[in-house]
SEPA-607791 format. One record per atom (N, C-alpha, C): residue in one letter; x, y, z. Coordinates in steps of 0.02 Angstrom, whole numbers, plus 50000, padded with zeros to 5 digits. Example, Ala and Ser with C-alpha at 12.3 -4.5 7.8 and 13.67 -1.06 7.14 Angstrom:
BEGIN
a506604971650390
a506154977550390
a506604983550390
s506424988850354
s506844994750357
s506455000250394
This chain:
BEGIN
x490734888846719
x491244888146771
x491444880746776
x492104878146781
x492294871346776
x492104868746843
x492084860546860
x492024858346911
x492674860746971
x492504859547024
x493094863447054
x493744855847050
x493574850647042
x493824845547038
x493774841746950
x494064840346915
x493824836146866
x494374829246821
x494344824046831
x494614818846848
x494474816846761
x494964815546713
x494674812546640
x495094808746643
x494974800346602
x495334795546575
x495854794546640
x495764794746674
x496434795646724
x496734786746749
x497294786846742
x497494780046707
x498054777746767
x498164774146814
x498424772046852
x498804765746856
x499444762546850
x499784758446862
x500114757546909
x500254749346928
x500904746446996
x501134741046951
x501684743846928
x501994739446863
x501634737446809
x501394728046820
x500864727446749
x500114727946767
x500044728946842
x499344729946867
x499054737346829
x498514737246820
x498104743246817
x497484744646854
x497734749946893
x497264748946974
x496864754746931
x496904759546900
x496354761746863
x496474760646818
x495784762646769
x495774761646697
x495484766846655
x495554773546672
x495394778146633
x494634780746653
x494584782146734
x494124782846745
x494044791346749
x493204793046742
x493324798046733
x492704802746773
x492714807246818
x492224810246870
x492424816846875
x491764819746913
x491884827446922
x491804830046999
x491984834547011
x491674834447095
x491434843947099
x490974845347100
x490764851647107
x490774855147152
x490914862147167
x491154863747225
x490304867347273
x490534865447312
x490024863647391
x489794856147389
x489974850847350
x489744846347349
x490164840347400
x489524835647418
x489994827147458
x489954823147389
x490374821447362
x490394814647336
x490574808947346
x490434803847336
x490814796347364
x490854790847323
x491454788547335
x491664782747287
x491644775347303
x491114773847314
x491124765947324
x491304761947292
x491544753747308
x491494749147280
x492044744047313
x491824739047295
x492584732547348
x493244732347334
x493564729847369
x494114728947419
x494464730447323
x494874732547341
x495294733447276
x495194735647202
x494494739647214
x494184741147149
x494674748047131
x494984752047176
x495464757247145
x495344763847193
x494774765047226
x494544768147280
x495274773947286
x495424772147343
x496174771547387
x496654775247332
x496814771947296
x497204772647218
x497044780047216
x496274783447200
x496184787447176
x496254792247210
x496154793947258
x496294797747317
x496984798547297
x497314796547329
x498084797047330
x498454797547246
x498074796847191
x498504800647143
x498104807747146
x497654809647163
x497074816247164
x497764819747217
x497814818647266
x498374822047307
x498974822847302
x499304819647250
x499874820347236
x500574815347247
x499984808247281
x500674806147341
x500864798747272
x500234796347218
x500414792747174
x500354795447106
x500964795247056
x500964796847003
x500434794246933
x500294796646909
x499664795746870
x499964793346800
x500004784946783
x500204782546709
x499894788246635
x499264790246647
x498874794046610
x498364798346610
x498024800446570
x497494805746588
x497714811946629
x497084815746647
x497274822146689
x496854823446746
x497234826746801
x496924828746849
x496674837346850
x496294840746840
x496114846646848
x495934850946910
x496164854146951
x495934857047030
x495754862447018
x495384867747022
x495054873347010
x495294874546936
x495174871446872
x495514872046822
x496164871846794
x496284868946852
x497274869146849
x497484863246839
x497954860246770
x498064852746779
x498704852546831
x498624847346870
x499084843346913
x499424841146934
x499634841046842
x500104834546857
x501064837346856
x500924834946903
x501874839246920
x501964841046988
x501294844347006
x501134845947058
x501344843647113
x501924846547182
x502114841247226
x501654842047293
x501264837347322
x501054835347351
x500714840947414
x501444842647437
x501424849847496
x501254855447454
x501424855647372
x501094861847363
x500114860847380
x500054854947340
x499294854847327
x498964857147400
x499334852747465
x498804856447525
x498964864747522
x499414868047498
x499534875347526
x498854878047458
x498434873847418
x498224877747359
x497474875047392
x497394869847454
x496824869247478
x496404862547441
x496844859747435
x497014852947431
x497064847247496
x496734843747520
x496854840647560
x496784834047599
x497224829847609
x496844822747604
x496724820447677
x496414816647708
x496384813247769
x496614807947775
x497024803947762
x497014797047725
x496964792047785
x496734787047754
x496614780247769
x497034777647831
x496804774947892
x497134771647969
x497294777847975
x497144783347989
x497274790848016
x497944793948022
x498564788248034
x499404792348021
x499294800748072
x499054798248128
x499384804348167
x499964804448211
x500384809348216
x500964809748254
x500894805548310
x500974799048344
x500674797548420
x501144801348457
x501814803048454
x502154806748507
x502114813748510
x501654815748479
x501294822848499
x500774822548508
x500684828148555
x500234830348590
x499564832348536
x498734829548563
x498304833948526
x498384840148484
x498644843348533
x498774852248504
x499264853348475
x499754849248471
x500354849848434
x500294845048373
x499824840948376
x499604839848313
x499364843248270
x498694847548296
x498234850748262
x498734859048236
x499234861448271
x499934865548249
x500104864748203
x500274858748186
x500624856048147
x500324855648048
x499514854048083
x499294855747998
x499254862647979
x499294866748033
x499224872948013
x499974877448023
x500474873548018
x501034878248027
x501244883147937
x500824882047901
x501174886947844
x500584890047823
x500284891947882
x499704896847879
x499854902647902
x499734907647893
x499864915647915
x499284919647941
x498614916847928
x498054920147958
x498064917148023
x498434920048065
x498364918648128
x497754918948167
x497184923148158
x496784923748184
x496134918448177
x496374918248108
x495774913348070
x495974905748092
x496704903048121
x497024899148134
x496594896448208
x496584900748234
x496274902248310
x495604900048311
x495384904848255
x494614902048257
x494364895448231
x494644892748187
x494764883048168
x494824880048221
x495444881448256
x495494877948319
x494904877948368
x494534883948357
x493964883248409
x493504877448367
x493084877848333
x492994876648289
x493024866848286
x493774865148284
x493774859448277
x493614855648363
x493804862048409
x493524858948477
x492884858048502
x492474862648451
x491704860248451
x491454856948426
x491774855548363
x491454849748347
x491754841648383
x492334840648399
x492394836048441
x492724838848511
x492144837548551
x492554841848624
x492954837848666
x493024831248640
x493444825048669
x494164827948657
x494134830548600
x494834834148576
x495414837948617
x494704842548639
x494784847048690
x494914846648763
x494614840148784
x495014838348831
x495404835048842
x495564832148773
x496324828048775
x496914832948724
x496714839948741
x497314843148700
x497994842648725
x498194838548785
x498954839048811
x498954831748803
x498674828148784
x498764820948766
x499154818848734
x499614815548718
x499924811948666
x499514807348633
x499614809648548
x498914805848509
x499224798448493
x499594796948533
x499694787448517
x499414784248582
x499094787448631
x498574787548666
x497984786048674
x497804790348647
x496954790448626
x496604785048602
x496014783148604
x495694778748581
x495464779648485
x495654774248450
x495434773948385
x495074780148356
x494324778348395
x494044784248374
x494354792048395
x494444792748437
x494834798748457
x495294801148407
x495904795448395
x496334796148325
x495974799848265
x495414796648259
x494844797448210
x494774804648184
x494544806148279
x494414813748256
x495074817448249
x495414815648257
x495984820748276
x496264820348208
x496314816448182
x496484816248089
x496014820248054
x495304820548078
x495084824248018
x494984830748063
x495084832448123
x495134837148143
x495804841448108
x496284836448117
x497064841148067
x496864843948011
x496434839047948
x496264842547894
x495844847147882
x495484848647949
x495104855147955
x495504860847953
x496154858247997
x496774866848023
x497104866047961
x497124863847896
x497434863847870
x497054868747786
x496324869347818
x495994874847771
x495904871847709
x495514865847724
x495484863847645
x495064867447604
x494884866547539
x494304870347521
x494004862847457
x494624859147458
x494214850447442
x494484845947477
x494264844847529
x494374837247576
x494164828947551
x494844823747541
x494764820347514
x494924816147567
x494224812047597
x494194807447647
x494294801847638
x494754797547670
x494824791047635
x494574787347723
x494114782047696
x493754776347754
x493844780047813
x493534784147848
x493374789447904
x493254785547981
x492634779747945
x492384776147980
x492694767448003
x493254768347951
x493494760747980
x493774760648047
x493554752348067
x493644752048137
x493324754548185
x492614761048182
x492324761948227
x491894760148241
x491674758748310
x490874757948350
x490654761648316
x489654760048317
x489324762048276
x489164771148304
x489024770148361
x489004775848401
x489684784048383
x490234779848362
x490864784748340
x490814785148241
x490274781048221
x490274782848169
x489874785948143
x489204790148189
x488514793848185
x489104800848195
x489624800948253
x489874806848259
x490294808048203
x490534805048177
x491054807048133
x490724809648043
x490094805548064
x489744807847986
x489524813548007
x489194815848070
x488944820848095
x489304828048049
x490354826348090
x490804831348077
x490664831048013
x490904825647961
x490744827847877
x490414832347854
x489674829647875
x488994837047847
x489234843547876
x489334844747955
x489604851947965
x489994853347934
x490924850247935
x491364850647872
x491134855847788
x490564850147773
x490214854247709
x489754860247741
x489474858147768
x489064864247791
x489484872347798
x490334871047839
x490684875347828
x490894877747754
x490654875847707
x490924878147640
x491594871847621
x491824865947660
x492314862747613
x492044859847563
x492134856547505
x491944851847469
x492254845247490
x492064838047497
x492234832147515
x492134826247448
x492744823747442
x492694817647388
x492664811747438
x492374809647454
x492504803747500
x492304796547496
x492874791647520
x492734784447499
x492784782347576
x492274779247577
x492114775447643
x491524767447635
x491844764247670
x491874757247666
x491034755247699
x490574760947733
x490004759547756
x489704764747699
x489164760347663
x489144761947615
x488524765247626
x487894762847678
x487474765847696
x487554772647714
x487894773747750
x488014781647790
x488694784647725
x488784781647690
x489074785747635
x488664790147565
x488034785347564
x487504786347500
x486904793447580
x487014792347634
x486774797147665
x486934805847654
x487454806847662
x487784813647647
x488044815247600
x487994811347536
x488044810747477
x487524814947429
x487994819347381
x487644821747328
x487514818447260
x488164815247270
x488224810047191
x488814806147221
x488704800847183
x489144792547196
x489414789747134
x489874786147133
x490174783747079
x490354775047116
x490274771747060
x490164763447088
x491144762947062
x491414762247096
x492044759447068
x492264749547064
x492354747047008
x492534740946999
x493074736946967
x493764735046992
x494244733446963
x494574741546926
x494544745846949
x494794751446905
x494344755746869
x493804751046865
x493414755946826
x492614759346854
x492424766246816
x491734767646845
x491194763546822
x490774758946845
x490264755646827
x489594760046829
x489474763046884
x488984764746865
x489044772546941
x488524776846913
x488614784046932
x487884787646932
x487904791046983
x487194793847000
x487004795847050
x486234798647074
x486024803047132
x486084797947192
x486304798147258
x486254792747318
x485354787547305
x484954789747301
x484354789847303
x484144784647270
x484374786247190
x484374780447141
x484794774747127
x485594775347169
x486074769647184
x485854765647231
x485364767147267
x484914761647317
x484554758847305
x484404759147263
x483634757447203
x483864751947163
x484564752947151
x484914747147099
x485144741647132
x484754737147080
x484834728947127
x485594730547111
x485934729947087
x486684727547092
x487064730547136
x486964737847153
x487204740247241
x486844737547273
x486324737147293
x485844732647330
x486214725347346
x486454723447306
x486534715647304
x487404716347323
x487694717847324
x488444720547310
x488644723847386
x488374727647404
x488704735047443
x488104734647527
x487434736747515
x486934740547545
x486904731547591
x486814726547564
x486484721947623
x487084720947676
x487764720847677
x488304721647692
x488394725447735
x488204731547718
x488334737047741
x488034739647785
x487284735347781
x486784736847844
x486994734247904
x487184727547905
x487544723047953
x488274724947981
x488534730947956
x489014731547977
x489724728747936
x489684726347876
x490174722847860
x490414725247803
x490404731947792
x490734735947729
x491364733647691
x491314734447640
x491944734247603
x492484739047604
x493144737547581
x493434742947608
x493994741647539
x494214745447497
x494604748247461
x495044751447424
């Protein structure tokens, strides 16, 4: 059975830059994966050609065995595809609930629609009491949840998290890793790049070191902690609070 995700040579340009370089990963389905590495190593990049929103110079993208490339963007979420991306981009002049509508308006299981919504109010019940809120309102973290709360109503079946945790108190970033593991625990799969690298190698099945474009180095969370060069690079940083972000 193929990976439900599988990423080869995949080759990325911004004119003569090459923000990737033919990197190449898999993501298995029930799995967290995560892509570390500093400020401009291609992170970000990859996400967003995986979703459709940047065009790919080379290589291929594969999604349940299906190549990608052509693929426009709104189809990939209707195939369960789905990204969270980076500074959260939620509507602020709508309302909580008319946000969380909104990822799910080209859904037809109404019932199952209903039950997400419950769903995303248990896992953040702040949500829930700010569902008549206008989300340019809310506090950061609140935004927080309410972005990856959308990509919950939106039925992913691979959630591609980009920096979840930037900008939060440490306290809003125990909750938000919290949602991730349930997230998986619900059956999504998660590719995720996040800038705290500690609580990223936490809920992590497998990691990929990203550097200038390329994969350096790849492996179990367990044993990327073990390596002086994440060690020295990422983890002392990251304990203190001062993650990289890419």
């Amino acid at each position: 059975m193929p990976p439900l995700l599988e990423i080869d040579a995949l080759e990325v340009r911004y004119g003569a830059v090459r923000a990737l370089r033919g990197i190449s990963f898999t993501v298995e389905e029930g799995e967290i994966v995560t892509l570390i590495g500093a400020n401009g190593a291609g992170k970000t990049t990859a996400l967003r050609t995986i979703s459709g929103l940047v065009a790919a110079w080379g290589g291929s993208i594969r999604y349940r065995g299906r190549d990608l490339h052509g693929v426009a963007a709104h189809r990939l979420v209707r195939e369960g595809l789905v990204q969270v991306p980076e500074g959260r981009i939620i509507f602020g002049n709508l309302t909580v609930q008319e946000n969380l509508d909104l990822a799910a308006w080209w859904r037809r299981d109404r019932g199952e629609v209903r039950a997400d919504l419950e769903r995303v109010f248990q896992m953040f019940p702040r949500l829930a009491e700010r569902r008549r809120q206008r989300g340019g309102t809310l506090s950061g973290g609140e935004q927080q949840m309410l972005a990856v709360a959308r990509g919950i109503m939106a039925r992913p079946r691979l959630m591609l998290l980009d920096e979840p945790s930037m900008g939060l108190a440490p306290l809003l970033v125990r909750e938000i890793f919290h949602a991730i593991r349930e997230i998986r625990r619900g059956g999504t799969t998660i590719l995720l790049v996040e800038q705290n690298v500690n609580m990223a190698l936490a809920v992590a099945n497998r990691a990929y070191v990203l550097q200038t474009g390329e994969i350096i180095l790849e492996g179990r969370p367990e044993d990327l902690r073990e390596n002086p060069e994440v060690r020295a690079a990422y983890l002392g940083e990251a304990a203190h609070g001062q993650g990289r972000k890419g």
